[in-house]
Biopython code that builds the backbone (N, CA, C, O; Angstrom):
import numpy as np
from Bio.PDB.StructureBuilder import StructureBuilder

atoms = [
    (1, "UNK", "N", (0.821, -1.196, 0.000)),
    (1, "UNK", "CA", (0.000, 0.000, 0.000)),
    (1, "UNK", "C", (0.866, 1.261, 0.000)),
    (1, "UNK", "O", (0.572, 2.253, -0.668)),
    (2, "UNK", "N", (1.935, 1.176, 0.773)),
    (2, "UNK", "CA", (2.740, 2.471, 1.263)),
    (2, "UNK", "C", (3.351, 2.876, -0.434)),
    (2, "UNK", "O", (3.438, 3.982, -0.968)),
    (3, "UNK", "N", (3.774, 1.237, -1.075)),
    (3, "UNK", "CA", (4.548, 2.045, -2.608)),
    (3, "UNK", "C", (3.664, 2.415, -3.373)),
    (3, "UNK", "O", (3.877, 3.351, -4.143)),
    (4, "UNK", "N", (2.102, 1.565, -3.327)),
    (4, "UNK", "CA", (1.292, 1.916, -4.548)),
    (4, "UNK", "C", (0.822, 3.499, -4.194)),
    (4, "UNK", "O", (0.419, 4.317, -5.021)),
    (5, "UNK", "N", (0.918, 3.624, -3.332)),
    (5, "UNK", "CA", (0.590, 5.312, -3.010)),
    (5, "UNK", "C", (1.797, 6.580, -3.343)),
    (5, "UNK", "O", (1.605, 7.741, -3.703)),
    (6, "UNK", "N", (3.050, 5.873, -3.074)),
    (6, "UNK", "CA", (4.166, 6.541, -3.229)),
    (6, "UNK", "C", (3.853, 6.857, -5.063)),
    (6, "UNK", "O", (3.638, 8.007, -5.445)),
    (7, "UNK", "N", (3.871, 5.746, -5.983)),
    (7, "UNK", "CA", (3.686, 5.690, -7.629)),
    (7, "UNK", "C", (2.639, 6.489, -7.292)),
    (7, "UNK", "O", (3.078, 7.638, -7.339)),
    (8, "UNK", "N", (1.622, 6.504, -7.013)),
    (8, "UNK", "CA", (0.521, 7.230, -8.056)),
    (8, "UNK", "C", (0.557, 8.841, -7.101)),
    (8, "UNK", "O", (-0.197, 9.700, -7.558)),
    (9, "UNK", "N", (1.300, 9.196, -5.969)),
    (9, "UNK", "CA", (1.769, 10.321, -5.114)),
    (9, "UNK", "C", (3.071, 10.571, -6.652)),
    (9, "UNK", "O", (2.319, 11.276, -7.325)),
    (10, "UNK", "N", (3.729, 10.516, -7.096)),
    (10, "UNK", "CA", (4.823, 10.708, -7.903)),
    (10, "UNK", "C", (3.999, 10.757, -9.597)),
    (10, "UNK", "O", (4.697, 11.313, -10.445)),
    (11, "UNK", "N", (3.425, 10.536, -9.805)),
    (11, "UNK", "CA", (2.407, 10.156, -10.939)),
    (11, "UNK", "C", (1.857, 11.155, -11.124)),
    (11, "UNK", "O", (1.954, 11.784, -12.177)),
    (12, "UNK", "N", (1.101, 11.538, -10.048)),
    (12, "UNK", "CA", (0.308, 12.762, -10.138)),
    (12, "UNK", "C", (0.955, 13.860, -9.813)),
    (12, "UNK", "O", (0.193, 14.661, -10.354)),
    (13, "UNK", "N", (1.800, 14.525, -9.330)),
    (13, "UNK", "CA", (2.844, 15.361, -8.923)),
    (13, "UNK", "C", (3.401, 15.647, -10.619)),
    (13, "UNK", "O", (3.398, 16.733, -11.199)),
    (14, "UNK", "N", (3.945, 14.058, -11.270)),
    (14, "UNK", "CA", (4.570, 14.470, -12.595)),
    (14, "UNK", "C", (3.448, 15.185, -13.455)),
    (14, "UNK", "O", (3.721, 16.274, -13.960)),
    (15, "UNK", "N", (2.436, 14.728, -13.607)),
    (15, "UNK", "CA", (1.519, 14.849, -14.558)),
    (15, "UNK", "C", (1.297, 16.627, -13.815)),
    (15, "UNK", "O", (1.040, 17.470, -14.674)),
    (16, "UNK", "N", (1.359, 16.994, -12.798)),
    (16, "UNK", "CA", (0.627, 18.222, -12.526)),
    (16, "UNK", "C", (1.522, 19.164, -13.247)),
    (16, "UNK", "O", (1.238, 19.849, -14.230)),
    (17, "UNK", "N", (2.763, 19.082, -12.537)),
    (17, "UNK", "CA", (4.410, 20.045, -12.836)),
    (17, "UNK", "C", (4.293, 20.264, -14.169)),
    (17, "UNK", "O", (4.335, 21.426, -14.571)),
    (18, "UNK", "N", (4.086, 18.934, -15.294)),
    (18, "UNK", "CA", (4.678, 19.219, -16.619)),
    (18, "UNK", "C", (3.832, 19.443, -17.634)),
    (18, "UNK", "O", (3.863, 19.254, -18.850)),
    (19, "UNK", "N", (2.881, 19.996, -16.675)),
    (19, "UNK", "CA", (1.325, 19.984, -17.874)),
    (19, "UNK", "C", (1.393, 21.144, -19.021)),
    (19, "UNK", "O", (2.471, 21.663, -18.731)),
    (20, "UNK", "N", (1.067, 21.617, -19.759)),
    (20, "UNK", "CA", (1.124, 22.323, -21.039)),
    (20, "UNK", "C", (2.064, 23.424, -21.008)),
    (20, "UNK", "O", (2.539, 23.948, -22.015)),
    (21, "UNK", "N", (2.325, 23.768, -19.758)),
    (21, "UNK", "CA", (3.091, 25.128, -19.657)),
    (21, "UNK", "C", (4.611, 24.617, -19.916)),
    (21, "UNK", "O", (5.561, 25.281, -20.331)),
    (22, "UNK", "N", (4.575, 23.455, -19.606)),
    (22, "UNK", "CA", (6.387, 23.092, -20.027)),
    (22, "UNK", "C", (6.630, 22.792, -21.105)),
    (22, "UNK", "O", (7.641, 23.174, -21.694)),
    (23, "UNK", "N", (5.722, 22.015, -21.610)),
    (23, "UNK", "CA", (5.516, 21.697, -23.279)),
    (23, "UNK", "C", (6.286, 23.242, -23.989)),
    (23, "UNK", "O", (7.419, 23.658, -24.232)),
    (24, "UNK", "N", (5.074, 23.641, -24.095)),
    (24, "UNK", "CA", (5.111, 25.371, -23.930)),
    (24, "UNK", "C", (6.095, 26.417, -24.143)),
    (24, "UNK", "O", (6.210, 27.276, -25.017)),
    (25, "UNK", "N", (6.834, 26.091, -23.022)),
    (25, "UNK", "CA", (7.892, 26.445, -22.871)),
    (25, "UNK", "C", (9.217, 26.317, -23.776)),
    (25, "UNK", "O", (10.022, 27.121, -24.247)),
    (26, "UNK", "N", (9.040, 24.770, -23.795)),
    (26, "UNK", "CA", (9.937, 24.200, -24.822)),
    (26, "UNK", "C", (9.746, 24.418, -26.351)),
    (26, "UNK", "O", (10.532, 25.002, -27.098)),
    (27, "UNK", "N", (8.932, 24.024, -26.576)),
    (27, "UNK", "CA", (8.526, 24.416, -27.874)),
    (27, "UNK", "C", (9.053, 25.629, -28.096)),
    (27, "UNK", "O", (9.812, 25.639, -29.065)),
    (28, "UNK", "N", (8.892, 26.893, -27.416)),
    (28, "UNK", "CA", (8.660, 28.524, -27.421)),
    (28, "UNK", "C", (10.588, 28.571, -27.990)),
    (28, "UNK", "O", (11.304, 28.901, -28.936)),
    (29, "UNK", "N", (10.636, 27.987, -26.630)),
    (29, "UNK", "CA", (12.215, 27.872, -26.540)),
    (29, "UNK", "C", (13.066, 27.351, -27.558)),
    (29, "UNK", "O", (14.210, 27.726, -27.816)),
    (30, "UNK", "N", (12.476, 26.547, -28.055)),
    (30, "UNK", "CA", (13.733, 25.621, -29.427)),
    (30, "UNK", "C", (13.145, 26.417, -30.671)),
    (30, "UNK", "O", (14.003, 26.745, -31.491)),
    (31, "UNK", "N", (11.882, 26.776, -30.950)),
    (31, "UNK", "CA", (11.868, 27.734, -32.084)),
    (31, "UNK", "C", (12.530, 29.239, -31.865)),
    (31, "UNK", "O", (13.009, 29.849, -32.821)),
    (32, "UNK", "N", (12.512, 29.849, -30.362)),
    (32, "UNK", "CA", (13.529, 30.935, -30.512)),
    (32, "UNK", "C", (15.004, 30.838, -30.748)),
    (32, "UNK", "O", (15.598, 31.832, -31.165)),
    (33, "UNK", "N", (15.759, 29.514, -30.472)),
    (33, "UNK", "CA", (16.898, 29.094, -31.124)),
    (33, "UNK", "C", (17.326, 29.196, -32.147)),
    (33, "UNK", "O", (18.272, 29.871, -32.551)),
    (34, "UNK", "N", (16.263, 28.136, -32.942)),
    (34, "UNK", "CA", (16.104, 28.021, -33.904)),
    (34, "UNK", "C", (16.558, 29.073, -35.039)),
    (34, "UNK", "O", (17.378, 28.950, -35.949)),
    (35, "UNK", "N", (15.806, 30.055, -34.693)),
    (35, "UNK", "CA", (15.406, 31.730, -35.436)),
    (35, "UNK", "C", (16.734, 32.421, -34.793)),
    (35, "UNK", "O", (17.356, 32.800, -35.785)),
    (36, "UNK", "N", (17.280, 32.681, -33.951)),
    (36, "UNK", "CA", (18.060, 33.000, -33.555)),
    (36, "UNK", "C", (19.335, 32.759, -34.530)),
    (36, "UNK", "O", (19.997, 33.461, -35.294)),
    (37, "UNK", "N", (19.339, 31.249, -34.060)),
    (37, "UNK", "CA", (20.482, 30.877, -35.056)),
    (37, "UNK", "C", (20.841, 30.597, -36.441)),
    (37, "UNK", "O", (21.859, 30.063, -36.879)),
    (38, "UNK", "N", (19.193, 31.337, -37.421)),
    (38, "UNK", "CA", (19.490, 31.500, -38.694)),
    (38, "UNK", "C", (18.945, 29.817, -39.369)),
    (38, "UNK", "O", (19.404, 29.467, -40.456)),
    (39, "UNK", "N", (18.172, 29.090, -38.773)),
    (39, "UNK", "CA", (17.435, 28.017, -39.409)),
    (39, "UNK", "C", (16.561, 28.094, -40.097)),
    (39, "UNK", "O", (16.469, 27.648, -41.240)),
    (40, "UNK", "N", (15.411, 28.964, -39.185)),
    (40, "UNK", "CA", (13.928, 29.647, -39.585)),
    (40, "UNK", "C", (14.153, 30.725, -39.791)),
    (40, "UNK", "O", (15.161, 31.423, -39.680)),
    (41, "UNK", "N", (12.786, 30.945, -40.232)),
    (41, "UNK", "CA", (12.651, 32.347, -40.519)),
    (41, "UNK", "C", (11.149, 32.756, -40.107)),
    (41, "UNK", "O", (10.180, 32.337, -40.741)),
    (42, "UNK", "N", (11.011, 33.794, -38.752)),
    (42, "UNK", "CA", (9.397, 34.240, -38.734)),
    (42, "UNK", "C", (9.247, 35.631, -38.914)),
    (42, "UNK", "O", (10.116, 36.503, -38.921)),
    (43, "UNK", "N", (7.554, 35.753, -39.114)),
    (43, "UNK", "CA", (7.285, 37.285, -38.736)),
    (43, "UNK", "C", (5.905, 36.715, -37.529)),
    (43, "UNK", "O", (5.530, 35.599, -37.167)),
    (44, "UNK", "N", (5.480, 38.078, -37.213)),
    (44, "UNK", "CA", (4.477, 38.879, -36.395)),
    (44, "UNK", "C", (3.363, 38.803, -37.183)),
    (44, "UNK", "O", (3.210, 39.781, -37.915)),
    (45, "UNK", "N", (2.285, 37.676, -37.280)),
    (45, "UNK", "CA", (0.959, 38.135, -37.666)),
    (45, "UNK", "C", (0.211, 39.176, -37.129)),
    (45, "UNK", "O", (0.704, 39.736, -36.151)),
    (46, "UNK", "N", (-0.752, 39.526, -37.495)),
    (46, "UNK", "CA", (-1.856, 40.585, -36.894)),
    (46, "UNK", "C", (-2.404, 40.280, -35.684)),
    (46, "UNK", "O", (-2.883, 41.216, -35.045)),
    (47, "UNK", "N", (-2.449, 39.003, -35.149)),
    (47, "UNK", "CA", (-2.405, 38.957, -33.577)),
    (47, "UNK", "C", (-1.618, 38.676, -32.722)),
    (47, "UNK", "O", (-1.852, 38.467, -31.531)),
    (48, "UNK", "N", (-0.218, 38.640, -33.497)),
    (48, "UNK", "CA", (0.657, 39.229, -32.157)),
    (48, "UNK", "C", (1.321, 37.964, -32.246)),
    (48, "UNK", "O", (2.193, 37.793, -31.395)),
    (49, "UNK", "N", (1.128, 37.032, -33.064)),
    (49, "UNK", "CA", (1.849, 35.669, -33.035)),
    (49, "UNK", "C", (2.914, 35.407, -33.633)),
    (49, "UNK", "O", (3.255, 36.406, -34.266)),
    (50, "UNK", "N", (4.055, 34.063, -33.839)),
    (50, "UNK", "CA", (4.670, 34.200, -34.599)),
    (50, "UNK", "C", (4.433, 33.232, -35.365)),
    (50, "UNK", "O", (4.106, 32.108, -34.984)),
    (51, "UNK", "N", (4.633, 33.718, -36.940)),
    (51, "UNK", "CA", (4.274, 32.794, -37.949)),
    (51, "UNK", "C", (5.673, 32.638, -38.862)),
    (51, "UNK", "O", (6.488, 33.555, -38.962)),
    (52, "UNK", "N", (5.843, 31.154, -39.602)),
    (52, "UNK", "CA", (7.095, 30.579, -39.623)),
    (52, "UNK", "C", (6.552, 31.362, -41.302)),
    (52, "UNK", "O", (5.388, 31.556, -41.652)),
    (53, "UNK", "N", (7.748, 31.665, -42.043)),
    (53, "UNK", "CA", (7.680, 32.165, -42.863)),
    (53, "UNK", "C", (8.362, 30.696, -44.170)),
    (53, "UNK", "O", (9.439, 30.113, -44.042)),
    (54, "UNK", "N", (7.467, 30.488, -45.148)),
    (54, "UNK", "CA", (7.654, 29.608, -45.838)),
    (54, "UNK", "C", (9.061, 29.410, -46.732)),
    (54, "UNK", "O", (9.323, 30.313, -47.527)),
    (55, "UNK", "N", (9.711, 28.600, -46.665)),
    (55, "UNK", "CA", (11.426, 29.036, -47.732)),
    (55, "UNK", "C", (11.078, 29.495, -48.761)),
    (55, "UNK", "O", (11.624, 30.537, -49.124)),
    (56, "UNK", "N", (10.288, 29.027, -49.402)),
    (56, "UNK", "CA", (9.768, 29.535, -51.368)),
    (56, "UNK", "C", (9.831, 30.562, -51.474)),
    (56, "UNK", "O", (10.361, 31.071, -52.462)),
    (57, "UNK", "N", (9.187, 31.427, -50.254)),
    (57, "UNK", "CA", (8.693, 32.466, -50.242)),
    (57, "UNK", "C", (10.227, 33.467, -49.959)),
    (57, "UNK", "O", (10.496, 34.361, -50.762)),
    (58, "UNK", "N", (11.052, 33.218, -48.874)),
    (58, "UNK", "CA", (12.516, 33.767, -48.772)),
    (58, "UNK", "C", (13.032, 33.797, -50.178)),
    (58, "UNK", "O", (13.382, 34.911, -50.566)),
    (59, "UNK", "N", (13.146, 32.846, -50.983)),
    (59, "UNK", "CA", (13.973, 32.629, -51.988)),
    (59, "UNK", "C", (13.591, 33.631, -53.154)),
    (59, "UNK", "O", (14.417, 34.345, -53.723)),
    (60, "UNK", "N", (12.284, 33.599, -53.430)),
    (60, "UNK", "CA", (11.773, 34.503, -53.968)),
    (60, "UNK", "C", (11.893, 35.637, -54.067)),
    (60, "UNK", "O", (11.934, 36.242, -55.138)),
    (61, "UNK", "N", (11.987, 36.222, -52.741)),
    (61, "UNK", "CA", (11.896, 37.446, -52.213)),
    (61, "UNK", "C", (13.798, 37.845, -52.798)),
    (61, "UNK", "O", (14.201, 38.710, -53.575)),
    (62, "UNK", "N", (14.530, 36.827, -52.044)),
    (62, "UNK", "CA", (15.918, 36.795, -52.867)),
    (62, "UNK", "C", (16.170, 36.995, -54.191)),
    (62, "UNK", "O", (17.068, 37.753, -54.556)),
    (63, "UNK", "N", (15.536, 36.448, -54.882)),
    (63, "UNK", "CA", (15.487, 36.454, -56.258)),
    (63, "UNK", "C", (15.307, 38.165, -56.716)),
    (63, "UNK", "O", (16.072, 38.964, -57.256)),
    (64, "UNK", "N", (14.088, 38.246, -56.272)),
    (64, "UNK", "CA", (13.842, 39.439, -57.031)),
    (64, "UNK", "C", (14.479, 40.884, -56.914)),
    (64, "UNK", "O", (14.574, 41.793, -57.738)),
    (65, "UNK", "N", (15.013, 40.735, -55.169)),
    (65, "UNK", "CA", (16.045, 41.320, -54.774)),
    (65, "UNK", "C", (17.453, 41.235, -55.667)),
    (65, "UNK", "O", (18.127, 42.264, -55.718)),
    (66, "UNK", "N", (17.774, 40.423, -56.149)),
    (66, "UNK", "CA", (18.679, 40.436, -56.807)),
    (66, "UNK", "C", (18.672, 40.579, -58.377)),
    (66, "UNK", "O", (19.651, 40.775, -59.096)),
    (67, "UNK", "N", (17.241, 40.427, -58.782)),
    (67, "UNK", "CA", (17.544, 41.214, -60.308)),
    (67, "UNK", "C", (17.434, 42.587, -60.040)),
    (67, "UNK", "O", (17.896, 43.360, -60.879)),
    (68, "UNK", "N", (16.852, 43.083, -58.919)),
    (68, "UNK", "CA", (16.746, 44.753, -58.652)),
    (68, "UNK", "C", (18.333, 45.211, -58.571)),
    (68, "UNK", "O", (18.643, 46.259, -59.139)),
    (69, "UNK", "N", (19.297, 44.481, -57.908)),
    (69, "UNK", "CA", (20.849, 44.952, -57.666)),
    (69, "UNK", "C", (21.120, 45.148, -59.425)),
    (69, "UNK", "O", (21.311, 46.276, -59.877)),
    (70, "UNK", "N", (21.111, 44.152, -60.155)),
    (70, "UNK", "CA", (21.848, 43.833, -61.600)),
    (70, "UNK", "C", (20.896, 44.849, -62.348)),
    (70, "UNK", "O", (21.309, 45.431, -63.351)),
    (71, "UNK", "N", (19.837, 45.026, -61.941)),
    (71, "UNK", "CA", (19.999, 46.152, -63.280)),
    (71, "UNK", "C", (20.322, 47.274, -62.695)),
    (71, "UNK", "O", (20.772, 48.018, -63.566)),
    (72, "UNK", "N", (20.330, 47.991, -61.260)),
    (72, "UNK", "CA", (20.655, 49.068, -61.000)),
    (72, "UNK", "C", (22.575, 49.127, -61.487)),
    (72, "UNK", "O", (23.088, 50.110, -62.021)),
    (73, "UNK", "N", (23.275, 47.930, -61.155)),
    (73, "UNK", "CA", (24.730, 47.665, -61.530)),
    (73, "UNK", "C", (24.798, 48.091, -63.313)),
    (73, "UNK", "O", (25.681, 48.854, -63.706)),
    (74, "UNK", "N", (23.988, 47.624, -64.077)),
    (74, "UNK", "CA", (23.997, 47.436, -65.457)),
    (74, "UNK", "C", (23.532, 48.926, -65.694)),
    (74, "UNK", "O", (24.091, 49.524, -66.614)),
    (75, "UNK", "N", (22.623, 49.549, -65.006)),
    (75, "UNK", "CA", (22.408, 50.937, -65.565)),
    (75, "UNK", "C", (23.507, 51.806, -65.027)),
    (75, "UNK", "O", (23.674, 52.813, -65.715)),
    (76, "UNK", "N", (24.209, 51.711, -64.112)),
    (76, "UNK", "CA", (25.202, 52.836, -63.268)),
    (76, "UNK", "C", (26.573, 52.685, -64.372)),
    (76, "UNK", "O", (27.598, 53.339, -64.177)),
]
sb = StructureBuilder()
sb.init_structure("model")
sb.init_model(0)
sb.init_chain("A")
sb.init_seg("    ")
for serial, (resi, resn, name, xyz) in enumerate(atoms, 1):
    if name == "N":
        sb.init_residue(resn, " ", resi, " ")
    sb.init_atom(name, np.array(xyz, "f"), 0.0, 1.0, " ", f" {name:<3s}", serial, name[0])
structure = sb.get_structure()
């Protein structure tokens, strides 16, 4: 009796501590790394969130950035 109480005393203690807010946490935490260290890429939606910004969409954006350099180079 004394251990089956000790397990489900330790059981429920775990389950309370690590409930969504640590998840949470972590998650929050390895995508600010992440971004930090130049993996991802986010912005700021309209409610304040962060939204992962698609690669196609970087590359693109690269792209066109860079025919804007070559013709300003080609006209100067």
């Amino acid at each position: 009796m004394i251990a089956t109480g000790c397990i489900a005393a330790a059981y429920y203690a775990g389950k309370y501590v690590s409930g969504k807010n640590m998840i949470e946490d972590i998650i929050s935490n390895l995508l600010e790394t992440l971004e930090k260290e130049g993996f991802i890429a986010t912005a700021i939606d309209k409610d304040g969130d962060k939204e992962l910004i698609p690669v196609s969409a970087l590359i693109a954006k690269a792209l066109r950035e860079s025919k804007k350099m070559t013709k300003k180079v080609k006209n100067a």
